[in-house]
N, C-alpha and C positions, 0 to 999 in steps of 0.2 A: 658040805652039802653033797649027797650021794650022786654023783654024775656029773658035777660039775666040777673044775678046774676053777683052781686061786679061792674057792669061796667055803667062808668056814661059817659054822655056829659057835658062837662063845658063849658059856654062863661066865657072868661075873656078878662077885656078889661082898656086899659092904656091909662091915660093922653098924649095929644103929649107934654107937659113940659118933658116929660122923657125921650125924646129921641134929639138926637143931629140930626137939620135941614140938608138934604142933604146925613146921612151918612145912606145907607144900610146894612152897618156892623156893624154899632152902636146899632139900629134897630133886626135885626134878632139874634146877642148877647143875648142883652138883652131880647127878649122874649122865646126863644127856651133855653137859658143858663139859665133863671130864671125856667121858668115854669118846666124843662125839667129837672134842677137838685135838685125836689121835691125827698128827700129819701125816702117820705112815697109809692110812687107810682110806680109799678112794673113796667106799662108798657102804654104808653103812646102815641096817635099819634096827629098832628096835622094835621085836613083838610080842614079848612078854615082858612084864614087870609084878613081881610077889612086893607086896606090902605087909610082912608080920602083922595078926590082929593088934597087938598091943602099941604097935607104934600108929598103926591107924586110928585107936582111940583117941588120942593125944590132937587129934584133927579134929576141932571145936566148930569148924567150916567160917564160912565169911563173916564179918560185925555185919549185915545186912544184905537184903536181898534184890530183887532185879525191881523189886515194886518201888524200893527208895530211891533207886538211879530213877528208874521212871516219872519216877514224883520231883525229883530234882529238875530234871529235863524237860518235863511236862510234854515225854512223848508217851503216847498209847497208841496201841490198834496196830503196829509195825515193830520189825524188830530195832533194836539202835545200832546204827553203823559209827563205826570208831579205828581208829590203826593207832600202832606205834610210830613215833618217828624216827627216822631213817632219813640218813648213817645217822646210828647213834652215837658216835663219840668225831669229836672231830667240827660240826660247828660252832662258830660264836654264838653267845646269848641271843645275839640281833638275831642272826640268820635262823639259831632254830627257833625262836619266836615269829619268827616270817614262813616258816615251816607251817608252825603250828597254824596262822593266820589264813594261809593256803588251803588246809584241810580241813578247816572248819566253814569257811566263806565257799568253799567249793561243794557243801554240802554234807560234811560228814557231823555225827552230832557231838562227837569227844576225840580227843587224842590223848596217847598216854606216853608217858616217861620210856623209856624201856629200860629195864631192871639194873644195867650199866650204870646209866648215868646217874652223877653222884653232885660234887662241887668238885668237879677236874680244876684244872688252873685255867685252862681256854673257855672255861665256861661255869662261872661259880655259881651257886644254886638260888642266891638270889638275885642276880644279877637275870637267870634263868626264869624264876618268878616275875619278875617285872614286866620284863616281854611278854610272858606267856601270858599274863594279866590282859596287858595292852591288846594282843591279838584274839583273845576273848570277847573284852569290850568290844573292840572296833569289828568285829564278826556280827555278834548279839545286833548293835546297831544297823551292819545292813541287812541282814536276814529277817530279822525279827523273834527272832528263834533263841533259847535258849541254850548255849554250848558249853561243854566243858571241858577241863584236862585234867589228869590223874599221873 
């Protein structure tokens, strides 16, 4: 950057073999999760990103839209509030089912997985289902509200 000390511009730029056809997730992973979890670099922002047209066809967009979450939810008229859970690696099934129970009893309408979490060993994925099940129900029933998780 012209006048300033220690601070640079970088292009960097990937093969499309390296990324999987269609997936957005797989896509913004890989380059914000690579480039972004450089230890040497304090602090970093991206402000350009080129998407080739051809690999941008390949993006078929969501199986559905905001009107099927809303129909599931049976909210309208407001936008729906939702977070990730956090930390995402590292609790028991209980706890981040007690997690999930928190966020949703405290007024949020969904919580979602975040892209990490898999069946680790500290947390197998059904073991994970279960709780999350549980902390649904038992939300649903004090609220009255229908909630979810993704």
């Amino acid at each position: 950057v012209i006048g300033e000390d220690n601070q640079y511009i970088a292009y960097v730029a990937y093969p499309l073999d390296l990324f999987e056809e269609g997936s957005v997730t797989n896509m913004f992973t890989s380059i914000v999760g690579n480039v972004f979890g450089f230890k040497a670099l304090r602090a970093l922002r991206l402000e350009d990103l080129r998407i080739p047209p051809a690999y941008s066809k390949t993006f078929q967009g969501p199986p559905h839209g905001i009107q099927v979450e809303r129909d599931k939810l049976n909210k309208y008229g407001r936008p729906l509030l939702g977070c990730t859970i956090k930390p995402k690696l590292g609790l028991s099934a209980k706890n981040y089912g007690r997690a999930v129970y928190e966020c949703l009893r405290g007024g949020l309408d969904f919580t979602k997985d975040d892209e990490n979490v898999n069946s680790q060993p500290f947390m197998r994925w059904r073991d994970r289902f279960l709780f999350c099940a549980e902390a649904i129900y038992k939300a649903q029933a004090e609220t009255g509200e229908i909630k979810g998780h993704y």
